[in-house]
TIKOLZA-88725 format. One record per residue (C-alpha): residue in three letters; x, y, z. Coordinates in Angstrom, 3 decimals, padded with zeros to 6 digits. Layout:
+-----+----------+----------+----------+
| res |        x |        y |        z |
+-----+----------+----------+----------+
| ala |        X |        Y |        Z |
...
+-----+----------+----------+----------+
! end
This chain:
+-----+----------+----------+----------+
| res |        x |        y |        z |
+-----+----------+----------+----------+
| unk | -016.374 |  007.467 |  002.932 |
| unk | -018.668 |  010.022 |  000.924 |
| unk | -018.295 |  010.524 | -002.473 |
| unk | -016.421 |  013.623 | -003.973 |
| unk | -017.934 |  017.300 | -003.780 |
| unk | -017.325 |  017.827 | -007.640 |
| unk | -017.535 |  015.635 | -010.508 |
| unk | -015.474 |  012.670 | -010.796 |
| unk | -012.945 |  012.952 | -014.041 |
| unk | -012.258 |  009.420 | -015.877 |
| unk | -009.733 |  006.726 | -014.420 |
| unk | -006.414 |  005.790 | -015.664 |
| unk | -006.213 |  003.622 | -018.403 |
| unk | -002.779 |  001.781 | -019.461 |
| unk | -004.649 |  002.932 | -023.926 |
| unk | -002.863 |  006.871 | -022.849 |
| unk |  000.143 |  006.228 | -024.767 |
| unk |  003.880 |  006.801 | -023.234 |
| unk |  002.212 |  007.372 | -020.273 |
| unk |  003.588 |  005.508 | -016.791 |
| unk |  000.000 |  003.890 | -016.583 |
| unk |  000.693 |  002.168 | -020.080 |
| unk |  004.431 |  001.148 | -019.020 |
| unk |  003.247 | -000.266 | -015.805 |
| unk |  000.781 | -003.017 | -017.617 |
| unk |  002.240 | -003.513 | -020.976 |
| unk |  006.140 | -003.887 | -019.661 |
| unk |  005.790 | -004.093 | -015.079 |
| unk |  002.992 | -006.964 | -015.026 |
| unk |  004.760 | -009.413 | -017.200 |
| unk |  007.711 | -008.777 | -015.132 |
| unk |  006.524 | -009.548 | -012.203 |
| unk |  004.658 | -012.365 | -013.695 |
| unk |  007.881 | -013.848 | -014.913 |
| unk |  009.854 | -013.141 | -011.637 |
| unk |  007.253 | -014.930 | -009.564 |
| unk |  008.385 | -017.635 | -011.841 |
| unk |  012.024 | -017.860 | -011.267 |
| unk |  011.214 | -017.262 | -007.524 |
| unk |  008.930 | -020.151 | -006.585 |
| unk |  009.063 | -023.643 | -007.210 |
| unk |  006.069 | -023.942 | -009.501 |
| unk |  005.330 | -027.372 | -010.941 |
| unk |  004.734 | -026.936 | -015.358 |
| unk |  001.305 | -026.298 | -014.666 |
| unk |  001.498 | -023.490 | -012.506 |
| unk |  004.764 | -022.145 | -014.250 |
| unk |  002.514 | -022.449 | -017.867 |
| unk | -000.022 | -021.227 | -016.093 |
| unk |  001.696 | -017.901 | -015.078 |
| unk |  003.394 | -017.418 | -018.376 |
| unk |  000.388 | -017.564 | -020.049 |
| unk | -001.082 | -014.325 | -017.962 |
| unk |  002.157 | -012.684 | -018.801 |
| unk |  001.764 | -013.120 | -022.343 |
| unk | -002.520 | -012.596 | -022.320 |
| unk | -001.805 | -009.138 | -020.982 |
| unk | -000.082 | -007.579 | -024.048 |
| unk | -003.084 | -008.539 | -026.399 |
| unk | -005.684 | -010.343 | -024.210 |
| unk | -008.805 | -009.294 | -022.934 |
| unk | -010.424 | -009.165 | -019.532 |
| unk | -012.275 | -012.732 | -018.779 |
| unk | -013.674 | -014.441 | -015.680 |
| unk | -011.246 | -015.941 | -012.925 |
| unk | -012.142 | -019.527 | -013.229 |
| unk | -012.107 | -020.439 | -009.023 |
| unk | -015.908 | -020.844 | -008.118 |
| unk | -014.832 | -022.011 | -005.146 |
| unk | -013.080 | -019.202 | -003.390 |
| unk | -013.993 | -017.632 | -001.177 |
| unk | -014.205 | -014.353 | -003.104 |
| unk | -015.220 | -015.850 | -006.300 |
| unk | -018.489 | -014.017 | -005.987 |
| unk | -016.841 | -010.817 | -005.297 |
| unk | -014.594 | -010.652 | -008.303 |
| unk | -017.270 | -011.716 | -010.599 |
| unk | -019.337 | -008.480 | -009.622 |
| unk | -015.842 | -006.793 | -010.018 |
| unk | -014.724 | -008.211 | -013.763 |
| unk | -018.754 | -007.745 | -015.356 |
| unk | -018.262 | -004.648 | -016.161 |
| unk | -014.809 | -004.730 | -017.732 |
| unk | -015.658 | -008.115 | -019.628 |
| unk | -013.933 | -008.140 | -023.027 |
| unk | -012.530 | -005.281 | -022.558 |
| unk | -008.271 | -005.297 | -023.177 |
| unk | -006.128 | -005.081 | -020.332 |
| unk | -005.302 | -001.338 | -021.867 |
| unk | -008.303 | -000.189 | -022.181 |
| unk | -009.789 | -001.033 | -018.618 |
| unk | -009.666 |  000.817 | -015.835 |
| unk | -005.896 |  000.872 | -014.642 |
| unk | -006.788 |  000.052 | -010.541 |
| unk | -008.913 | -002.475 | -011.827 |
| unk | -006.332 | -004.283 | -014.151 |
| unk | -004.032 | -004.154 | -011.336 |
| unk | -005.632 | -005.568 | -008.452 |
| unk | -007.301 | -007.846 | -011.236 |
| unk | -003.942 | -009.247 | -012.377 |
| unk | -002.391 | -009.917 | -008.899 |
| unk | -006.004 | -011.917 | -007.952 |
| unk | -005.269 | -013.707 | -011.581 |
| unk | -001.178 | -014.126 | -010.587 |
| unk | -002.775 | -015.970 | -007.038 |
| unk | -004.853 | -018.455 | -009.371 |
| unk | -002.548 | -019.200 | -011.787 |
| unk |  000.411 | -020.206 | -008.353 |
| unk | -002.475 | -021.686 | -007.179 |
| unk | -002.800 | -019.718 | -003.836 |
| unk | -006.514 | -020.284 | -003.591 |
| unk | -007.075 | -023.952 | -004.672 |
| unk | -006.773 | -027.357 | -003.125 |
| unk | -003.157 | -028.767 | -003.415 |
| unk |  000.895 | -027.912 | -002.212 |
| unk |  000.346 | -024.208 | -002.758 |
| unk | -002.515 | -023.570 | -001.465 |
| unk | -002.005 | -020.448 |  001.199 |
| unk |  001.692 | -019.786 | -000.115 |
| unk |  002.534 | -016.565 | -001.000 |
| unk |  004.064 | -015.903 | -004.563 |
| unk |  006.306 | -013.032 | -003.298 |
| unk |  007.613 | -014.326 | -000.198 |
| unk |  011.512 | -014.648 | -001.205 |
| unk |  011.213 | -011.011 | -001.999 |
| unk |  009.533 | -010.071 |  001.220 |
| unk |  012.106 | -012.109 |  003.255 |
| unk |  014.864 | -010.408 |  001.686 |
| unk |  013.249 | -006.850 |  002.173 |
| unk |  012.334 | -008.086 |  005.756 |
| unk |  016.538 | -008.877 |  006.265 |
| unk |  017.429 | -005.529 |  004.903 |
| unk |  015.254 | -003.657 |  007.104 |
| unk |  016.229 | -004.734 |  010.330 |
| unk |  018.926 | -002.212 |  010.499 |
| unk |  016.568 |  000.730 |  010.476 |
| unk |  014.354 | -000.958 |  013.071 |
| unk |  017.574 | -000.493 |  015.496 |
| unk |  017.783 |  003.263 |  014.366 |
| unk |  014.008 |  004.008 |  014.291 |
| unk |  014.209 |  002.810 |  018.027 |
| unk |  016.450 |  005.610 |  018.856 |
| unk |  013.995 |  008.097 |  018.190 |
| unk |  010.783 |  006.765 |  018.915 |
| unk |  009.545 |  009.580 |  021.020 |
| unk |  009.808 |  011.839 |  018.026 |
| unk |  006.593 |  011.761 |  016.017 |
| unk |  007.116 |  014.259 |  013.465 |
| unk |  010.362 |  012.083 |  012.540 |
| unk |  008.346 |  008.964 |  013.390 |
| unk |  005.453 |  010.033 |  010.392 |
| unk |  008.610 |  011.141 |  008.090 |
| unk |  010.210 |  007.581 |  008.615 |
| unk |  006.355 |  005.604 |  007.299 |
| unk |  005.882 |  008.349 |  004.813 |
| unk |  009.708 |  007.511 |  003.068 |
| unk |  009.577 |  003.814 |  003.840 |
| unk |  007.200 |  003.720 |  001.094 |
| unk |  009.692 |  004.676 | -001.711 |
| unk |  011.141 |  001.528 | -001.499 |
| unk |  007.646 | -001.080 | -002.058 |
| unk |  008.696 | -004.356 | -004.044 |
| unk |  007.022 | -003.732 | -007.038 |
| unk |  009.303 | -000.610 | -008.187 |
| unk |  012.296 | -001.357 | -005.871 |
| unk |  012.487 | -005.374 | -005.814 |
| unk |  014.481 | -006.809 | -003.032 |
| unk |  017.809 | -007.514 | -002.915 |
| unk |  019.075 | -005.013 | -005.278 |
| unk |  020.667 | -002.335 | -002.895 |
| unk |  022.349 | -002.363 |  000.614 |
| unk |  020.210 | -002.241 |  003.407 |
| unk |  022.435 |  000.659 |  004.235 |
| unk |  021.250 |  002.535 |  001.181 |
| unk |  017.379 |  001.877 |  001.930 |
| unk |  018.195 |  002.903 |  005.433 |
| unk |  019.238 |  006.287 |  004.103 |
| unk |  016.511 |  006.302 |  001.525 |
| unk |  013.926 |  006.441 |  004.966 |
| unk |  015.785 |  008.458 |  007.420 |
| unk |  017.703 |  010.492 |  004.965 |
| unk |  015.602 |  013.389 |  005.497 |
| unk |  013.660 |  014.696 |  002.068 |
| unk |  012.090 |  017.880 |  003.590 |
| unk |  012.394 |  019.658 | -000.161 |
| unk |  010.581 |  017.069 | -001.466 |
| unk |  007.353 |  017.140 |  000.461 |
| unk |  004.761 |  018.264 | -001.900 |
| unk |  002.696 |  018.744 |  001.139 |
| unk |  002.968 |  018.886 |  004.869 |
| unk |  000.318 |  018.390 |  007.326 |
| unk |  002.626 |  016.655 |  009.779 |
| unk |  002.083 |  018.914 |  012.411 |
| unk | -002.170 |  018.291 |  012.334 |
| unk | -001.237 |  014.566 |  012.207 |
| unk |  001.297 |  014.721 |  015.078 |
| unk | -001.173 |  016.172 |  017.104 |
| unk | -003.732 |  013.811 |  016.938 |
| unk | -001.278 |  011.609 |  017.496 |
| unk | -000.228 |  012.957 |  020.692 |
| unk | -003.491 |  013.230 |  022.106 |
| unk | -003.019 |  010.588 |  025.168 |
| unk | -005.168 |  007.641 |  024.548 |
| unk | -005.473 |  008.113 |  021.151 |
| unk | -007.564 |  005.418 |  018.819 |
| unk | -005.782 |  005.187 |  015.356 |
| unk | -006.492 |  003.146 |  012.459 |
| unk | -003.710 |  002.266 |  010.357 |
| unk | -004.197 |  001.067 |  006.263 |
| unk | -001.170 | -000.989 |  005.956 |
| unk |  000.846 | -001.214 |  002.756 |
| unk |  004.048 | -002.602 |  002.220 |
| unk |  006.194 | -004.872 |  003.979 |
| unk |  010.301 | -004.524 |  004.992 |
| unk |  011.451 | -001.308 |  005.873 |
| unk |  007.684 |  000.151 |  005.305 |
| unk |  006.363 | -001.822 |  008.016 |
| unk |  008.794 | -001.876 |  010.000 |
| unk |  008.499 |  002.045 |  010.043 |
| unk |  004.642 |  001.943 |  010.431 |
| unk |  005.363 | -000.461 |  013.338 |
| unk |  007.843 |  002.071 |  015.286 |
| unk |  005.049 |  004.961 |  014.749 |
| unk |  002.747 |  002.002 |  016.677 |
| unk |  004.713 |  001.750 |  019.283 |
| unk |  004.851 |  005.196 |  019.982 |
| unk |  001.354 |  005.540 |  019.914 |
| unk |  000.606 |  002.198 |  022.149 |
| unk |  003.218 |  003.623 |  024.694 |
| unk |  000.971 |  006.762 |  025.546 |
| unk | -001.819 |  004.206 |  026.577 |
| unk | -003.418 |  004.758 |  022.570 |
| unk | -004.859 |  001.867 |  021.089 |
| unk | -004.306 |  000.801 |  017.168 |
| unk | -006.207 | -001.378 |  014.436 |
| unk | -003.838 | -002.403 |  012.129 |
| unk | -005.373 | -003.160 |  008.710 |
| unk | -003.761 | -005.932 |  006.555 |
| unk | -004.148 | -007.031 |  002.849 |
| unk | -006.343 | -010.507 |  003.255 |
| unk | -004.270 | -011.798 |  000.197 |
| unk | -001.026 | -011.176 | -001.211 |
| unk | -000.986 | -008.064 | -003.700 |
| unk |  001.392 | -005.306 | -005.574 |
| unk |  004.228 | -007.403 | -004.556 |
| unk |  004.700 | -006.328 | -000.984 |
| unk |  001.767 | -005.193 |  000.675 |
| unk |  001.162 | -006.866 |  004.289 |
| unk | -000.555 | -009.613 |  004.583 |
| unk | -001.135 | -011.474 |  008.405 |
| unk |  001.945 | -013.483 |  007.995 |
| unk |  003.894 | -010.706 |  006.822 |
| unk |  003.530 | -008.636 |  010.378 |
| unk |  003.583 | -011.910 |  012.217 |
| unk |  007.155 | -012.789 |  011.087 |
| unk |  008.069 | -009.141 |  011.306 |
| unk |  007.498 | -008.770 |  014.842 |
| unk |  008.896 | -012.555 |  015.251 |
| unk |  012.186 | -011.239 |  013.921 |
| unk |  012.384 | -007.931 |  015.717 |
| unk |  011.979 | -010.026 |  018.546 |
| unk |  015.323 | -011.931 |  017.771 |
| unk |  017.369 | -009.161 |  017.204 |
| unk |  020.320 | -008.312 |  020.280 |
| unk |  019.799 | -004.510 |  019.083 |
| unk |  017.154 | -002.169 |  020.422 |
| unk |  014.897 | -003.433 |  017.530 |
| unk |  013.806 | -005.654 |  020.194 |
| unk |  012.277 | -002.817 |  022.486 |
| unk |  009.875 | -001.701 |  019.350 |
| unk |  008.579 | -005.920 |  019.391 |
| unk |  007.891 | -006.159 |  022.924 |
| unk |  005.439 | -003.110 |  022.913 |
| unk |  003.841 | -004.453 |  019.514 |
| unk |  003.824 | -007.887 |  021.658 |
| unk |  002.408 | -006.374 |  024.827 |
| unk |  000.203 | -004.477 |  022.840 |
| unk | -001.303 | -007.579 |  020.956 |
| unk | -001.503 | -009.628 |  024.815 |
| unk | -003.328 | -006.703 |  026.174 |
| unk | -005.631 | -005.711 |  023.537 |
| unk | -004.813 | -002.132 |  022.724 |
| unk | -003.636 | -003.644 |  019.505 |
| unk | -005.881 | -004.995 |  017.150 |
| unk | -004.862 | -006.587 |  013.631 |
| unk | -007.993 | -007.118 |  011.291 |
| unk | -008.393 | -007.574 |  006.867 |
| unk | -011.265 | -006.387 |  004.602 |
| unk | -011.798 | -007.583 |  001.221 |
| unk | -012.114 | -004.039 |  000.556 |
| unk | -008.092 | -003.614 |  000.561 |
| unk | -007.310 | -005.614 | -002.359 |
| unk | -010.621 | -004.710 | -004.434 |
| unk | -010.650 | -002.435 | -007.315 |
| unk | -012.884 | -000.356 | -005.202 |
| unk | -012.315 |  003.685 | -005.159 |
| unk | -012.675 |  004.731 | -001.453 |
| unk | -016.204 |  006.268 | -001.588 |
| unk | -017.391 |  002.389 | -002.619 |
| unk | -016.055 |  001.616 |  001.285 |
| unk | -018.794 | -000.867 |  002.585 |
| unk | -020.736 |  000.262 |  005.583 |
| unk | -019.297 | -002.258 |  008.212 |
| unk | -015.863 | -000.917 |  007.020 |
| unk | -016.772 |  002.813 |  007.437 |
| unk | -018.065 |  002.548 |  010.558 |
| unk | -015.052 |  000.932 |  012.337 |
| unk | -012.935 |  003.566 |  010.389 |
| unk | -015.013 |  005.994 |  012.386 |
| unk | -014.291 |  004.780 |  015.307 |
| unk | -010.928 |  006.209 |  014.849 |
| unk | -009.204 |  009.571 |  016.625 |
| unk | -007.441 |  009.440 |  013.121 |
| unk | -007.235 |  007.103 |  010.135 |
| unk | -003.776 |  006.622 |  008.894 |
| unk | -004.091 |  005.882 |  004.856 |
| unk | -000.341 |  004.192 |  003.693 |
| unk |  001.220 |  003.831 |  000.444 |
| unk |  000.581 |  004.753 | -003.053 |
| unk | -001.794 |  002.525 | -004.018 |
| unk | -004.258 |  003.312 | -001.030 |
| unk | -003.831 |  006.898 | -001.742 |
| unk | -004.820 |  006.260 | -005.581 |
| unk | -008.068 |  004.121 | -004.082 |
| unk | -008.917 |  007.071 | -002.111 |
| unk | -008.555 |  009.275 | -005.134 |
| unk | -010.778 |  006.897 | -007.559 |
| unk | -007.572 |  006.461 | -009.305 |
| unk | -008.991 |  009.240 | -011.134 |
| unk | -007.237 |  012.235 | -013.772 |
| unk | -007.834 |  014.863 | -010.867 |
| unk | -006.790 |  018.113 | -011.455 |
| unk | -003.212 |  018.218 | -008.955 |
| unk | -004.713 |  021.687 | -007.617 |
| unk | -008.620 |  020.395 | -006.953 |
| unk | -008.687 |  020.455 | -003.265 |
| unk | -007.663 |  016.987 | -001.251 |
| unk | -011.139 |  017.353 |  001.045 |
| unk | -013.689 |  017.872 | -001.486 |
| unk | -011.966 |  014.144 | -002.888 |
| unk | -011.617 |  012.586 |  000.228 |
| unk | -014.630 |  012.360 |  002.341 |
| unk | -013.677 |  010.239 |  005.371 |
| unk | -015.615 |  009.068 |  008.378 |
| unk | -012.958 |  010.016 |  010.993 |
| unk | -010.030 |  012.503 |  010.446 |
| unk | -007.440 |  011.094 |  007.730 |
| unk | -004.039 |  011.686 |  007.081 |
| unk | -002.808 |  009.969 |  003.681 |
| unk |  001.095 |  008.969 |  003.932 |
| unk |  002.544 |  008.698 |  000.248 |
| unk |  005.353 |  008.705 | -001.850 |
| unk |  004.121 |  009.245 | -005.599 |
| unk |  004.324 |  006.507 | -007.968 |
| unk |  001.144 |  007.020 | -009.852 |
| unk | -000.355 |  010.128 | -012.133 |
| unk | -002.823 |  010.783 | -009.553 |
| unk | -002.917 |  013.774 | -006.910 |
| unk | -004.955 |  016.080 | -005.456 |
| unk | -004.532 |  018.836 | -002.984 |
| unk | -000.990 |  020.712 | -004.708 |
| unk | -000.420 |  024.094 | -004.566 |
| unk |  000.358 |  025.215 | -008.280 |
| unk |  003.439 |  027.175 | -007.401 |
| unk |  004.575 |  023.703 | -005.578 |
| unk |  003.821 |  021.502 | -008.674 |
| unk |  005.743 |  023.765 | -010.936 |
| unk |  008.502 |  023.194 | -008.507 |
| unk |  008.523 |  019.946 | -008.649 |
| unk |  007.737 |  019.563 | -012.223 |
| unk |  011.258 |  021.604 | -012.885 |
| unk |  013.060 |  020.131 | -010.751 |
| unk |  012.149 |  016.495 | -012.166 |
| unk |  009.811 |  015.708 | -014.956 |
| unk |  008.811 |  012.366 | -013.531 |
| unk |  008.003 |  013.911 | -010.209 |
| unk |  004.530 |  012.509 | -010.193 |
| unk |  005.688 |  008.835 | -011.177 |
| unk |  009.705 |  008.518 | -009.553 |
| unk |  008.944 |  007.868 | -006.023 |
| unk |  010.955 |  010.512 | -005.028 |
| unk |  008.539 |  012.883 | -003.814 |
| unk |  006.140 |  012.699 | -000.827 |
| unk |  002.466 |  013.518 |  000.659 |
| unk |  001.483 |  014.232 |  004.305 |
| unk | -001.966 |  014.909 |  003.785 |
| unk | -005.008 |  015.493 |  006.060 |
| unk | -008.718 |  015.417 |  005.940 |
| unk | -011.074 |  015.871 |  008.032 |
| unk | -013.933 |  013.898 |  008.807 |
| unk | -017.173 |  014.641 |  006.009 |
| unk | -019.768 |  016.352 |  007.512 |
+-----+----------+----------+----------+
! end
C-alpha cells in the first residue's frame, strides 16, 4: 500500500463536539464495556476490571496496557507512545478504538494465564447473530451463480455488524431483508460491474479482508464459494483477536462453516465447497496483526503487501477496514478514491457507512444523499462498491 497522492488531512478525534466520532467513545465504548459484563461470567476482578475502563474513558487518559507478556505487548507499546497522556477524546479516533477493544481483552483477561484465557468477550452475541443468519445462508444458496447479487449480498451484510446492531434484537427475517432487500438507490457508488469481472475471470486469486461475523460472513462465504467453484483460489483474512464486537476471528469461520454444515437446507451446499476448498488447498485462511492495529493502510508491513499482491483482486470488507484504508482521515467526500488508496493488487472496498470518512463521491451524489438523510454518512444505510487499481 503507497501512501496518498495529496496531503493527508487530520484524523478523527471523539474532542469535535456532537459529532458521531464523539458519541461513539464518550456514550458506544462504555456500552459495550458494560454489556460484555452482563454477557460473560466474569469473576469481581475481571467484572471491576472492565467497569473501571468504562468509567476511565469519559475522563481518563491514554496509559500503557500492563501485559508484558503477550504476545503483542511490544506492538502496542510502539502503538500507545505517541498518544501517551493524551484523553481518550483527544486521540486519534482509530486509535482509541482498536486501543479500547485490546484494553476490553486485558481487562476479561483474554491474553493472560487463567479460565479466560483464549475466550472471546463477545461470543453470546456472535452465536446469536450466527443463529439468525442461517436463514439467508439457505437463500444466498439459491443464487450463487449471480455475482453482481453475490457482491450486493457482502456489501449489505455489513449494515448489520454487532457493534451498531447487537444481536438478538430483530428477527432473523428482518436482517434477511436488510441483505437481500435490494438498496440500489442507496449505493453512493457502483463499481460492481469492474469487481464482477475480475471475479469471473476463471481461476481467479482473491484476497478477502474479513469483517464481521453472522449474516456478514455468511454472505462473504457464499461470494467464496462462487469464486472456488470456477477453479479460483481465496485467502481469507481473519482478525487474530477479537475486535469491534463482531469481526471474524479463526473460531468465528470455523463454527460458521461447522453449522452450515448441519443445516437440512441448501446452506449445506455453500459448506461443502468452503470444506472442499479448505481439503484441497484453493482455500487459504491466514491473520496479521496488522487487522486489529491502529494502522492506516499505507503503514501495511511489507510481508503483508506482498501477499496482497499476489491477488487477481483484493476484496477490502466492512467499515472499519474501509476507514483504515482511508487513514481514518477528514477527506474531502469528492477527493478521488485512487489517489487515497494505493494498493498492491486491484481493490474493491465493500462498505456500508458508519463513520465520517469517504472518499471517491460524486458531489451531485452526496447532495443526494445528504437530502435525503442527514446522517447518511453515519446510519448504515448507505453503501460503497469501490475499486482501485493497483499503484503504479
Amino acid at each position: 500500500m503507497l501512501l496518498p497522492t495529496t496531503t493527508i488531512p487530520e484524523p478523527l478525534r471523539a474532542n469535535e463536539a456532537g459529532t458521531f466520532t464523539e458519541d461513539s467513545v464518550i456514550r458506544r465504548l462504555p456500552e459495550i464495556a458494560r454489556r460484555t459484563i452482563a454477557e460473560n461470567h466474569l469473576d469481581a476482578a475481571h467484572a471491576n476490571a472492565v467497569e473501571a475502563l468504562a468509567v476511565e474513558i469519559g475522563d481518563g487518559t491514554v496509559t500503557r496496557i500492563d501485559e508484558p507478556a503477550a504476545a503483542d505487548a511490544d506492538d502496542w507499546d510502539s502503538y500507545v507512545t505517541p498518544h501517551l497522556g493524551m484523553s481518550w477524546l483527544d486521540a486519534p479516533w482509530f486509535f482509541i478504538e482498536t486501543y479500547f477493544y485490546r484494553r476490553l481483552l486485558a481487562a476479561t483477561g483474554y491474553s493472560q494465564p487463567g479460565d479466560r484465557r483464549g475466550v472471546d468477550p463477545f461470543l453470546h452475541q456472535k452465536q446469536i447473530a450466527l443463529d439468525g443468519a442461517l436463514e439467508l445462508a439457505a437463500q444466498l444458496a439459491e443464487i450463487i451463480e449471480d455475482t453482481r447479487t453475490l457482491l450486493g449480498a457482502s456489501l449489505w451484510a455489513n449494515r448489520v455488524d454487532l457493534s451498531l446492531w447487537p444481536a438478538g434484537e430483530d428477527a432473523a427475517s428482518a436482517r434477511t431483508d436488510a441483505v437481500l432487500g435490494g438498496r440500489q438507490s442507496h449505493l453512493l457508488v457502483d463499481n460492481s460491474e469492474t469487481a464482477a469481472e475480475v471475479l469471473n475471470q476463471p481461476a481467479v486469486n482473491v484476497h478477502l479482508v474479513l469483517d464481521n461475523s453472522g449474516a456478514e460472513l455468511v454472505a462473504d462465504l457464499a461470494l467464496v464459494a462462487y469464486v472456488l467453484g470456477r477453479r479460483g483460489r481465496v485467502t481469507l483474512h481473519a482478525k487474530s483477536h477479537p475486535t469491534f464486537v463482531s469481526d471474524v476471528t479463526v473460531p468465528d469461520l470455523d463454527e460458521t462453516i461447522r453449522r452450515l454444515s448441519d443445516e437440512p437446507t441448501q446452506a449445506r451446499d455453500i459448506a461443502e465447497v468452503i470444506s472442499a476448498g479448505l481439503t484441497n488447498g484453493s482455500l487459504q485462511v491466514t491473520t496479521d496483526p496488522f487487522w486489529v492495529s491502529p494502522g492506516a493502510g499505507w503503514t501495511c508491513p511489507d510481508h503483508l503487501s506482498t501477499q496482497l499482491g499476489a491477488a487477481d483482486l483484493i476484496v477490502m470488507k466492512g467499515d472499519a477496514n474501509y476507514r483504515r484504508l482511508l487513514g481514518d482521515a477528514h477527506w474531502d467526500p469528492t477527493t478521488p478514491f485512487a489517489d487515497i488508496v494505493r494498493p498492491p493488487s486491484p481493490l474493491v472496498a465493500l462498505r456500508t457507512s458508519k463513520a465520517l470518512v469517504m472518499a471517491g463521491i460524486d458531489p451531485s451524489v452526496a447532495a443526494h444523499a445528504a437530502s435525503t438523510d442527514p446522517d447518511w454518512m453515519t446510519s448504515g444505510e448507505w453503501g460503497l462498491i469501490q475499486y482501485a487499481p493497483p499503484a503504479t
